[in-house]
DRENDO-1510 file (C-alpha; in Angstrom, 1 decimal, always signed):
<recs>
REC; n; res; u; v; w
REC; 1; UNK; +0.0; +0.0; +0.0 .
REC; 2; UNK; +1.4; +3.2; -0.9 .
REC; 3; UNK; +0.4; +7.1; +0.8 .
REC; 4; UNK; +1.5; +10.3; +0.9 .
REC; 5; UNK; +0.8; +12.1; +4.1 .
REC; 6; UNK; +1.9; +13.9; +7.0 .
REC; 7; UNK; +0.5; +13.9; +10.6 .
REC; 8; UNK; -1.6; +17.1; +9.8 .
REC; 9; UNK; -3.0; +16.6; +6.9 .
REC; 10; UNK; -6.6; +15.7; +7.0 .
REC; 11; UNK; -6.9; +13.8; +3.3 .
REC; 12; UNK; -4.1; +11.4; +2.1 .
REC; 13; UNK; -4.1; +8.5; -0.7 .
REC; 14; UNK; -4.5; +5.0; -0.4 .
REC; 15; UNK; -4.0; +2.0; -2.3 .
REC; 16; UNK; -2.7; +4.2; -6.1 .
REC; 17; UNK; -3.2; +2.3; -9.0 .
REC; 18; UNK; -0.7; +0.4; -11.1 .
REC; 19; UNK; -2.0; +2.2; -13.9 .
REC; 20; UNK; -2.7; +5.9; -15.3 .
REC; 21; UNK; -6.2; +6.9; -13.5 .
REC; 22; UNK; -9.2; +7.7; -15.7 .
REC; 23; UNK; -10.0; +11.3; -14.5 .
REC; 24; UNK; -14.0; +9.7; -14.4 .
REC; 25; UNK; -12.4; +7.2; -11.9 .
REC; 26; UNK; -13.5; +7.5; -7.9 .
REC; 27; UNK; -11.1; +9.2; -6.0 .
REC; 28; UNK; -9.5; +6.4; -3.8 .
REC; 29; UNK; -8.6; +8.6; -0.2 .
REC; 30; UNK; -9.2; +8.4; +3.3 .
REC; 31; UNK; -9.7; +10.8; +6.5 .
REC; 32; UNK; -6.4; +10.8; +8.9 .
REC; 33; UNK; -7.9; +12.5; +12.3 .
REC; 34; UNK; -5.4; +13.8; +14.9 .
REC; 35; UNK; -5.3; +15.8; +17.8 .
REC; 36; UNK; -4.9; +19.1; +15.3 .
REC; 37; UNK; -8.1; +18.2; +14.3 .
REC; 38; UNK; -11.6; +19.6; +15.3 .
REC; 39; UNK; -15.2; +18.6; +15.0 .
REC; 40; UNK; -15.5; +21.1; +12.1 .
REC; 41; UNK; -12.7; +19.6; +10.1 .
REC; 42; UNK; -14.6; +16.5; +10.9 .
REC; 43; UNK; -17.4; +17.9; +8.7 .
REC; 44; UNK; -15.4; +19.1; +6.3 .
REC; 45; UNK; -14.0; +15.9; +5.6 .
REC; 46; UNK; -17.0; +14.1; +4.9 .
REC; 47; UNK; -18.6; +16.9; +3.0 .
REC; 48; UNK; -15.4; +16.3; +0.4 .
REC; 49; UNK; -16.7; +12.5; +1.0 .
REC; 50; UNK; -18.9; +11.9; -1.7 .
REC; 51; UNK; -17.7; +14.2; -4.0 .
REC; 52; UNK; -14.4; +12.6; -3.8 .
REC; 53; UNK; -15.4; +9.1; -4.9 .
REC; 54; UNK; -17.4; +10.7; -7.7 .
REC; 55; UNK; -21.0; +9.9; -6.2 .
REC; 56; UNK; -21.8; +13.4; -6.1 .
REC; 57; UNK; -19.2; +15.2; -9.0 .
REC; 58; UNK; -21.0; +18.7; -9.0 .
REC; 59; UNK; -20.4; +20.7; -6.6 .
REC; 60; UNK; -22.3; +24.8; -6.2 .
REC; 61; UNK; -21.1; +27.5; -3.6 .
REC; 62; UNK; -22.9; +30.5; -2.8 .
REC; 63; UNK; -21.4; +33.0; +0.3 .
REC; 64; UNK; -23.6; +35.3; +2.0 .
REC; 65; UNK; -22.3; +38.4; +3.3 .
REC; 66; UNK; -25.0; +38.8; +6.3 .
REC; 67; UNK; -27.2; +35.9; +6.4 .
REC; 68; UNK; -30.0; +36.2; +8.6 .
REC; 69; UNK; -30.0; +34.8; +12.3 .
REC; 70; UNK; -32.8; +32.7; +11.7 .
REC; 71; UNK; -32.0; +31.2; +8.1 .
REC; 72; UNK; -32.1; +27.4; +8.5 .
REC; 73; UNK; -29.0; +27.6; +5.2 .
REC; 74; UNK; -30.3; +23.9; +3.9 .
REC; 75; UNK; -33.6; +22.7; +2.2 .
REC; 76; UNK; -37.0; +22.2; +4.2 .
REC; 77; UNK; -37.1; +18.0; +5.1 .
REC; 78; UNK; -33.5; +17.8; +4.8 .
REC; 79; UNK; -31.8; +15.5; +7.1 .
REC; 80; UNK; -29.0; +17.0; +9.0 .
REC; 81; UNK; -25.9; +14.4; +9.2 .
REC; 82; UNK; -23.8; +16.8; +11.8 .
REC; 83; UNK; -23.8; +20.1; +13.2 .
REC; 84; UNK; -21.3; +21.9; +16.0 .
REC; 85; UNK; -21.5; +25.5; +17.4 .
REC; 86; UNK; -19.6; +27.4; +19.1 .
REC; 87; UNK; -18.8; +31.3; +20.4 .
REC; 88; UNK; -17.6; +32.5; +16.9 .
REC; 89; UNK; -19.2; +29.9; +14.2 .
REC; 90; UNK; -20.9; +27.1; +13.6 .
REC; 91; UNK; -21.6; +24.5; +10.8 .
REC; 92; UNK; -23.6; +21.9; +9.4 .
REC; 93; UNK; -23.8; +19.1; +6.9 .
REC; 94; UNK; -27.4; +18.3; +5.5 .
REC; 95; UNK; -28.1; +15.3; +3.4 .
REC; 96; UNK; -30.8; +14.4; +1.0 .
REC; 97; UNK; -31.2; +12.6; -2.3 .
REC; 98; UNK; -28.8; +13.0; -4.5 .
REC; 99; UNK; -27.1; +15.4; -3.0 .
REC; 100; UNK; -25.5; +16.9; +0.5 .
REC; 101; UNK; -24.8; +20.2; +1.6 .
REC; 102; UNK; -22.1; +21.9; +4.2 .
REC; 103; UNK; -23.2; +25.7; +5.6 .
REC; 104; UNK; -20.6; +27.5; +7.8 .
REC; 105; UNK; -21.9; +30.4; +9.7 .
REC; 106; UNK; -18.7; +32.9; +11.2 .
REC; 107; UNK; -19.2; +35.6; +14.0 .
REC; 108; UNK; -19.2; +38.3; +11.8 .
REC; 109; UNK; -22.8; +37.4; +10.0 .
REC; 110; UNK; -21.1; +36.0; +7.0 .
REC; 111; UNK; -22.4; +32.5; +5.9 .
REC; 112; UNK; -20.9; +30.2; +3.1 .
REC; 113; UNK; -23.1; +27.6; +2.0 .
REC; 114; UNK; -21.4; +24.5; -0.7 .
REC; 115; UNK; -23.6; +22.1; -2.3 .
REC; 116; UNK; -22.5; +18.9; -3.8 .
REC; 117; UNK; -24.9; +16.9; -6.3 .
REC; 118; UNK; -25.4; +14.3; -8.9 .
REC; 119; UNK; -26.1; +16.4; -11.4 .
REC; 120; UNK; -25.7; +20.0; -12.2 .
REC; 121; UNK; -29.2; +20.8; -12.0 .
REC; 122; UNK; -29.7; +20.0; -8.8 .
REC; 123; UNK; -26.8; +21.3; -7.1 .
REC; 124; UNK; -28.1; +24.6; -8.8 .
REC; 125; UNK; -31.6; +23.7; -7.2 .
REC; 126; UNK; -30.5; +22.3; -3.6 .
REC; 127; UNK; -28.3; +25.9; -3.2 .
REC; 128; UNK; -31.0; +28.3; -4.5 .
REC; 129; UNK; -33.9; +26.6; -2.0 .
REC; 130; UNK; -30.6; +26.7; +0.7 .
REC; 131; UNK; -29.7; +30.2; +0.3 .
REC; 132; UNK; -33.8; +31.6; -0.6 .
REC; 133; UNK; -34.2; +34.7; +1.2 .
REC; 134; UNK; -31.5; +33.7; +3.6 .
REC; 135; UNK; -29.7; +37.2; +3.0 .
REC; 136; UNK; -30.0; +40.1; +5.7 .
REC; 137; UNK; -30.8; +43.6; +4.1 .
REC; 138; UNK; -28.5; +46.0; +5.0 .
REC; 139; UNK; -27.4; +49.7; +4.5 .
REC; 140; UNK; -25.3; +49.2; +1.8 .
REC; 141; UNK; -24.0; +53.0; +1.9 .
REC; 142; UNK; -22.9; +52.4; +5.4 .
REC; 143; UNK; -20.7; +49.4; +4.9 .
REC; 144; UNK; -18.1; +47.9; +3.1 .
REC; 145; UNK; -17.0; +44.1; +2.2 .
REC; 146; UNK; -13.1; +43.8; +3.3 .
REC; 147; UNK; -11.1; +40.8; +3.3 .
REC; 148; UNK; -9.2; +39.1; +6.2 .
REC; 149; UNK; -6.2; +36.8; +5.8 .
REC; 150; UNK; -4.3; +35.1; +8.2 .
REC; 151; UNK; -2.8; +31.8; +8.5 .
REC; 152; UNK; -4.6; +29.0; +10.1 .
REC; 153; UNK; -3.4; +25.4; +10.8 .
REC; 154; UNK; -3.0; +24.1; +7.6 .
REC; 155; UNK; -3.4; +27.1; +4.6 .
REC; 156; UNK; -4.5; +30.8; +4.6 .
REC; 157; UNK; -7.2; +31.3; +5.5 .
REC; 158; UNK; -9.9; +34.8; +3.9 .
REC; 159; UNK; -12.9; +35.5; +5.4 .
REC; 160; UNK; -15.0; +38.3; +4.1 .
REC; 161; UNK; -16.9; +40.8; +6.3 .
REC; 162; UNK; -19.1; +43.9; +5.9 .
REC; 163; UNK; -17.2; +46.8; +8.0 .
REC; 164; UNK; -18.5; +50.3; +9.0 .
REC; 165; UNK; -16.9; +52.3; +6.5 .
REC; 166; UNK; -17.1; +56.5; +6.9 .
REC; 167; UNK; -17.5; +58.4; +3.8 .
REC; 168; UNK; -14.5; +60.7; +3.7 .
REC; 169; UNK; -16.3; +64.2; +4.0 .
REC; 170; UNK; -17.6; +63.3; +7.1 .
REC; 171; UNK; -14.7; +62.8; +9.3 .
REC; 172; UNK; -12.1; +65.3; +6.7 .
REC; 173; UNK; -12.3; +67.4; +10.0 .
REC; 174; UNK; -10.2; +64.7; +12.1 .
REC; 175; UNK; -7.0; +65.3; +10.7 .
REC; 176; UNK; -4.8; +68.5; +10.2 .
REC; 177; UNK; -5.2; +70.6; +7.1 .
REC; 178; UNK; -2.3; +69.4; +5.3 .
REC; 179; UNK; -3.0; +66.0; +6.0 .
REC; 180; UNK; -6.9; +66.7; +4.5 .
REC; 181; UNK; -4.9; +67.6; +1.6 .
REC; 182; UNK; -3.2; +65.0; +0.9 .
REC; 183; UNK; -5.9; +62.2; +1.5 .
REC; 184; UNK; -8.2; +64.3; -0.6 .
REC; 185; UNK; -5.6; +63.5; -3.1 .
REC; 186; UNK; -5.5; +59.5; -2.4 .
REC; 187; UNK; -9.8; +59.4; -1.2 .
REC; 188; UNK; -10.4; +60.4; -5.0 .
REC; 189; UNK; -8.1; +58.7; -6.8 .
REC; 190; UNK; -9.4; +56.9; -10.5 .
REC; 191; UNK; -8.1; +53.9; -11.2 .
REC; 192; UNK; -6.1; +55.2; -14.4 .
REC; 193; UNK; -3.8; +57.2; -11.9 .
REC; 194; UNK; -2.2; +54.3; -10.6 .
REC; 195; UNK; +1.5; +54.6; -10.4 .
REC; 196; UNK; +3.2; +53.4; -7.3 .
REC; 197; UNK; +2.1; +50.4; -5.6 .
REC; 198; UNK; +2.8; +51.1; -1.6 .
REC; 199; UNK; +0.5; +53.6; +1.0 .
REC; 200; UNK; +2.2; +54.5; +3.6 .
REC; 201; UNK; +0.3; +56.6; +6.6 .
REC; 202; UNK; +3.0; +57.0; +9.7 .
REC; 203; UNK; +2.7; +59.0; +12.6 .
REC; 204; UNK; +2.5; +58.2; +16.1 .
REC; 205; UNK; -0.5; +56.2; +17.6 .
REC; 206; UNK; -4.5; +57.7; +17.5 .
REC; 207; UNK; -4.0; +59.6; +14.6 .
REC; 208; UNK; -6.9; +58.5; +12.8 .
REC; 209; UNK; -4.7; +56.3; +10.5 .
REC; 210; UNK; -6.7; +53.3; +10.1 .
REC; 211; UNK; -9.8; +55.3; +10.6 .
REC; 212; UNK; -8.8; +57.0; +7.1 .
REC; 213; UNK; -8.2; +53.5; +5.7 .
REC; 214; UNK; -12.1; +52.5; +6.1 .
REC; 215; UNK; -12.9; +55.6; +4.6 .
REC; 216; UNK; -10.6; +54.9; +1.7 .
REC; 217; UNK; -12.0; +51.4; +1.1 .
REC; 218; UNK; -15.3; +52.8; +1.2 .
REC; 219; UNK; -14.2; +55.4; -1.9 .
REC; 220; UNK; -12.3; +52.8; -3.7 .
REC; 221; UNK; -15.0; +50.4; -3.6 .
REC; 222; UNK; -16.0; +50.5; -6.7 .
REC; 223; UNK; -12.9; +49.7; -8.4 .
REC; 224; UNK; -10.6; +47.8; -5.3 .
REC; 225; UNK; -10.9; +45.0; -2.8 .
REC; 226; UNK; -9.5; +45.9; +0.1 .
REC; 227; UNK; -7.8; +42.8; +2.6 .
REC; 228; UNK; -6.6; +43.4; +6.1 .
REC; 229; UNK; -3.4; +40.6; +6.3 .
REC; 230; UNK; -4.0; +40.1; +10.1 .
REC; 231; UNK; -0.4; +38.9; +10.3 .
REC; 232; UNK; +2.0; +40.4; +7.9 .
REC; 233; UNK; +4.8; +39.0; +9.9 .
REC; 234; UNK; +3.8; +35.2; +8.9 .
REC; 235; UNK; +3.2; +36.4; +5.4 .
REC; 236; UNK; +6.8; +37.4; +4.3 .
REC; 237; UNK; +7.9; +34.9; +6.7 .
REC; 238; UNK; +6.3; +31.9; +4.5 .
REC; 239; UNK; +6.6; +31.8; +0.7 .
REC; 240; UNK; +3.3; +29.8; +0.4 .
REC; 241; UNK; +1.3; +31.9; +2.1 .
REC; 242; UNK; +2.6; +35.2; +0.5 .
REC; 243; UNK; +1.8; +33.4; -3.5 .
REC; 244; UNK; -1.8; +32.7; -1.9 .
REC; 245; UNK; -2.2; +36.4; -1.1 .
REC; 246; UNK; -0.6; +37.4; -4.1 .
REC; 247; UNK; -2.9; +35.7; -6.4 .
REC; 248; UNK; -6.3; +36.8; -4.8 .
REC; 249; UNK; -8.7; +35.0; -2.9 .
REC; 250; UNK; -9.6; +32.2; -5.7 .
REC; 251; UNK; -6.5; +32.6; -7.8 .
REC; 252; UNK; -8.4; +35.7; -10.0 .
REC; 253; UNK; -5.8; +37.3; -11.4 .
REC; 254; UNK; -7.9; +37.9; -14.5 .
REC; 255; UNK; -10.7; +40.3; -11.7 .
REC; 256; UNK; -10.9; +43.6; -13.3 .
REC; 257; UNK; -10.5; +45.2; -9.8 .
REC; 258; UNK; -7.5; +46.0; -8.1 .
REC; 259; UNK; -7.0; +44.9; -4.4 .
REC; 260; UNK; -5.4; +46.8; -1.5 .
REC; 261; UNK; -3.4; +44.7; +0.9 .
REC; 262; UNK; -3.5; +46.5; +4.7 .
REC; 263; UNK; -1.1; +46.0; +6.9 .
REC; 264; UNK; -1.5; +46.9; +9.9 .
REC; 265; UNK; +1.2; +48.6; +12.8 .
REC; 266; UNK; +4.4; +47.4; +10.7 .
REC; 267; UNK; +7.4; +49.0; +12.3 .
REC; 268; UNK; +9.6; +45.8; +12.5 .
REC; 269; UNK; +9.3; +45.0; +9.2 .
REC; 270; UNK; +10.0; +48.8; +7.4 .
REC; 271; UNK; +12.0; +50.1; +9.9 .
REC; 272; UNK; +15.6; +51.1; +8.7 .
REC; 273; UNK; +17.6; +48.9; +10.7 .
REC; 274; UNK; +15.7; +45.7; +10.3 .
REC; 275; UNK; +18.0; +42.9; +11.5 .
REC; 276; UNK; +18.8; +40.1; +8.8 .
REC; 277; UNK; +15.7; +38.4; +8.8 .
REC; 278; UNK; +13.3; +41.0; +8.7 .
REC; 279; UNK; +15.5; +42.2; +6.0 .
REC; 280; UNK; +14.5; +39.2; +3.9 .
REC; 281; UNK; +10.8; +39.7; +4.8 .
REC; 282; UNK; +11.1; +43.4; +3.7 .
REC; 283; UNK; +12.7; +42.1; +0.0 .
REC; 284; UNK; +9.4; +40.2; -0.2 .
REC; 285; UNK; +7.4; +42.9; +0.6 .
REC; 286; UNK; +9.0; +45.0; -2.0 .
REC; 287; UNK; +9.0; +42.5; -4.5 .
REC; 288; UNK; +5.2; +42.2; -4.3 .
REC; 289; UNK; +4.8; +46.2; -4.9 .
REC; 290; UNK; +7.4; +46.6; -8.0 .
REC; 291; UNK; +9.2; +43.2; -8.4 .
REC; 292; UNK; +8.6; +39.7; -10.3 .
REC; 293; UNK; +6.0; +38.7; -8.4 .
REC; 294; UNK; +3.9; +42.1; -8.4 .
REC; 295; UNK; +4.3; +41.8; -12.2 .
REC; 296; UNK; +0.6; +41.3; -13.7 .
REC; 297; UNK; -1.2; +41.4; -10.4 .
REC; 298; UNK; -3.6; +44.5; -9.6 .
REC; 299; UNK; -1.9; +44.7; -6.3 .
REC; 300; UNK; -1.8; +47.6; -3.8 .
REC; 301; UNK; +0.0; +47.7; -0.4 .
REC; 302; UNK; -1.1; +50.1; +2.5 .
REC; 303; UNK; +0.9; +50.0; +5.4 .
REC; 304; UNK; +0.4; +51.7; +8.5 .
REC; 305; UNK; +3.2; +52.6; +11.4 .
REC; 306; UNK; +4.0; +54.7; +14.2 .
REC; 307; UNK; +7.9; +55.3; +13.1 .
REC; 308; UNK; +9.1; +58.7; +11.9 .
REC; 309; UNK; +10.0; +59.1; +8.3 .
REC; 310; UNK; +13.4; +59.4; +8.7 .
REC; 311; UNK; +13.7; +55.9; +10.7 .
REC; 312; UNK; +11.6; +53.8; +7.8 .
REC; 313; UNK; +14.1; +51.8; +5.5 .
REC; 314; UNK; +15.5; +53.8; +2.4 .
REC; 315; UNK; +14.0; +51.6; +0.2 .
REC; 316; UNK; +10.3; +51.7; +1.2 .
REC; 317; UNK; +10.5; +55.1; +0.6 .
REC; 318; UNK; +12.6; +55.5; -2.8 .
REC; 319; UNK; +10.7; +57.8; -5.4 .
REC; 320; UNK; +8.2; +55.7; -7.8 .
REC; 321; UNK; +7.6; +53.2; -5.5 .
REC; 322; UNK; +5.2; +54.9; -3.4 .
REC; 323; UNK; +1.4; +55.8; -4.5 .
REC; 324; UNK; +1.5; +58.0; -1.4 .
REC; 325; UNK; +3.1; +58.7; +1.6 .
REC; 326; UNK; +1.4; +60.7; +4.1 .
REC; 327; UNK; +2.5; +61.8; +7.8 .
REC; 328; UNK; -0.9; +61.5; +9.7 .
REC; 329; UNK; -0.1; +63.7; +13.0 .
REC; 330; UNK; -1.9; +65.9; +15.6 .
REC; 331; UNK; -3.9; +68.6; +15.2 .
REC; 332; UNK; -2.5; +71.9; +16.0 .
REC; 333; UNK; -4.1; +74.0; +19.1 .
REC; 334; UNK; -5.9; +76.1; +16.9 .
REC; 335; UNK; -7.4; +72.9; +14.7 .
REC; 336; UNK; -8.2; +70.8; +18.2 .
REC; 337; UNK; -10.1; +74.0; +19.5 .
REC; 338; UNK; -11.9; +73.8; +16.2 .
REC; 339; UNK; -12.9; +69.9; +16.4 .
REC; 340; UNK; -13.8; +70.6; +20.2 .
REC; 341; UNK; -16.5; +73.6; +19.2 .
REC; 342; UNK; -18.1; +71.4; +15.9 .
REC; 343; UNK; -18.8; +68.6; +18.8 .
REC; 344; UNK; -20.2; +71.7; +21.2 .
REC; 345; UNK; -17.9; +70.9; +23.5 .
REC; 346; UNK; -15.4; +73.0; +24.7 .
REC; 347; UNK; -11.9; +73.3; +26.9 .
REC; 348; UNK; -9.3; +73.1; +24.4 .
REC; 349; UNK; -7.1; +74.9; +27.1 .
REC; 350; UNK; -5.2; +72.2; +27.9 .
REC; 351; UNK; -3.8; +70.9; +24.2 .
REC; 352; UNK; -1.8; +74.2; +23.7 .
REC; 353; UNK; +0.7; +71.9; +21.8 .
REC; 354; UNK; -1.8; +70.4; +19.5 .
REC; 355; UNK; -3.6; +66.9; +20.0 .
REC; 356; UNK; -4.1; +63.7; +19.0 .
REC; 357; UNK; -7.7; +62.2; +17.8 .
REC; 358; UNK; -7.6; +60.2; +20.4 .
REC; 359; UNK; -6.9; +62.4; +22.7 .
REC; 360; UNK; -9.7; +64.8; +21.5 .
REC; 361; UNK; -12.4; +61.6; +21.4 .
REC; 362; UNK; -11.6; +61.0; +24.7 .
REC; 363; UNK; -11.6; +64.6; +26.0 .
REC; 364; UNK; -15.2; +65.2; +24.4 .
REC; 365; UNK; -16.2; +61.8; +26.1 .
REC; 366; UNK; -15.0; +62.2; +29.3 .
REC; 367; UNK; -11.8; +59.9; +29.8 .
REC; 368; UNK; -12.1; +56.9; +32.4 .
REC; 369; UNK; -9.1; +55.0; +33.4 .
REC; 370; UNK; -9.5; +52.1; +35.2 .
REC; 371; UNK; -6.6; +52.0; +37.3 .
REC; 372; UNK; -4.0; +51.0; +40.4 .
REC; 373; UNK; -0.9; +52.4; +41.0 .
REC; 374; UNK; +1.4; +52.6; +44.2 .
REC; 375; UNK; +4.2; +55.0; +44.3 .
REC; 376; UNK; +7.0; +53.1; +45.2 .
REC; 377; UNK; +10.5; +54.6; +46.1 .
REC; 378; UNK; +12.3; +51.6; +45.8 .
REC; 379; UNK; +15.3; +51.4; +48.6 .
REC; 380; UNK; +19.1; +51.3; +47.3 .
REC; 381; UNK; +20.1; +48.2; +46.6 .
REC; 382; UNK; +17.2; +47.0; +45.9 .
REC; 383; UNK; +17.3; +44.5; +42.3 .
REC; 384; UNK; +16.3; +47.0; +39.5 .
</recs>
């Protein structure tokens, strides 16, 4: 018997023929459960099940952005061959004649619902009687869909959900007049002015940085995708991952729209003296905004750190490469005193030196900290 597998695999192959496969052939495979494992990879597995031996060869997928609480996600009389739940998501797999069906609902509202079927026709049928009127209205001017990677136990990982998103206008008046400027600049951007391929907002912490970047997916909808990478330091850590991300979501590189990779709070990986390995990481990251593997792909990168300009590596910042580069700081005196009177609040006494969002939210709200501190005057000697 011959197999190819490794201990966290969940599918491996068993007993190959002798001779080249007919492609119409059942799939011969079995399920190798370990500790890694959960009940939802459980399901998983026997969803592939009869799709894999060729029982059920069609398979239909349908993803719901907000599916309603109460949606049942599979037909009426359908018999339900598992289900688990817990805080963030749960699934199911349904069975019926012909065909079965695996919905996974995640914490955010989104629900992905596969069928897999006989025939064509009625996977087609079994999804559209699963997914009928499951959908949630919602305000579509007040959201946006974004994207968000991150690396589980086996492969990256997207899941798509509908975040708040401010229209620009609205909050222009949270950032310094300069700053306005220059995301006026980058909020109206047409997709025909595309040069560089990197964003870069720095500036030090509660500057409205990725409060700007919801805006700007909001006015870039209609031509980008914007994906938070939840852990940038994994993806130019591990080749794999970083050609998943490269190549979209389903391997689209033919999608019309372009697609804006955020990454969030990445000092260690720009900053000028990046030790040797971050220095490699960096090299990928530049490579995906100008070099071989950026070639063809609609990609965009939009970083976001707290490091001054002047401590950011030389070549993150090399003319042509970025799109924009913006210093997102604090408002000056005047400008907080400003902010403070359109919220009918007032008190701007104490930022004479300017101030932060932040800072200005939390003056207008009233600022609670929680809080236990001793003053301690620690005696010489004493192990500092």
């Amino acid at each position: 018997m011959g197999s190819v597998s490794t201990r966290n695999e969940p599918l491996r192959l068993v007993d190959p023929p002798r001779r080249p496969q007919d492609p119409g052939e059942p799939f011969p495979w079995s399920a190798t459960i370990d500790s890694t494992y959960s009940t939802r990879d459980a399901i998983d597995a026997l969803a592939l099940a009869p799709f894999l031996r060729g029982d059920q060869p069609f398979a239909r997928q349908a993803h719901l952005d907000r599916a309603r609480p109460d949606a049942a996600l599979r037909p009426a009389g359908s018999r339900i061959v598992r289900a688990v739940a817990d805080d963030d998501s749960s699934a199911l797999l349904a069975a019926g004649d012909g065909w079965s069906l695996r919905a996974v609902r995640w914490g955010g509202g989104s629900a992905t619902v596969e069928v897999t079927a006989s025939t064509d026709e009625l996977a087609i049928a079994v999804l559209a009687e699963a997914t009928e009127g499951a959908a949630q209205p919602r305000d579509a001017d007040a959201t946006v869909e974004m994207g968000f990677w991150h690396m589980d136990v086996r492969r990256p990982a997207r899941r798509r959900r509908q975040i708040t998103a401010p229209v620009w206008p609205e909050i222009r008046g949270n950032y310094a007049a300069d700053v306005a400027a220059g995301l006026d600049r980058l909020m109206g951007l047409a997709v025909t002015e595309v040069r560089g391929r990197l964003v870069l907002l720095h500036g030090e912490p509660g500057t409205g940085k990725t409060t700007a970047l919801r805006a700007l997916a909001r006015a870039w909808a209609p031509w980008c995708q914007v994906d938070c990478v939840v852990d940038p330091e994994e993806l130019f850590s591990n080749p794999g991952y970083l050609m998943e991300v490269a190549a979209g979501a389903d391997g689209d590189d033919e999608d019309s729209r372009w697609r804006l990779l955020v990454l969030e709070d990445c000092d260690e990986l720009i900053r000028g003296e990046a030790k040797e390995a971050a220095g490699q990481k960096l090299s990928r990251l530049l490579n995906l905004t100008d070099g071989m593997l950026g070639q063809g792909r609609k990609v965009l990168i939009a970083i976001t750190t707290n490091e001054d300009l002047s401590r950011l590596h030389p070549a993150v910042v090399r003319p042509g490469r970025c799109l924009a580069q913006l210093e997102v700081g604090r408002l000056s005196a005047t400008e907080a005193r400003d902010w403070l009177a359109r919220q009918n609040h007032t008190g701007a006494g104490s930022f004479t030196d300017g101030a932060t969002l932040a800072e200005l939210v939390a003056h207008r709200d009233g600022d609670i900290h929680i809080q236990s501190t001793t003053d301690h005057t620690p005696d010489v000697g004493m192990y500092l």
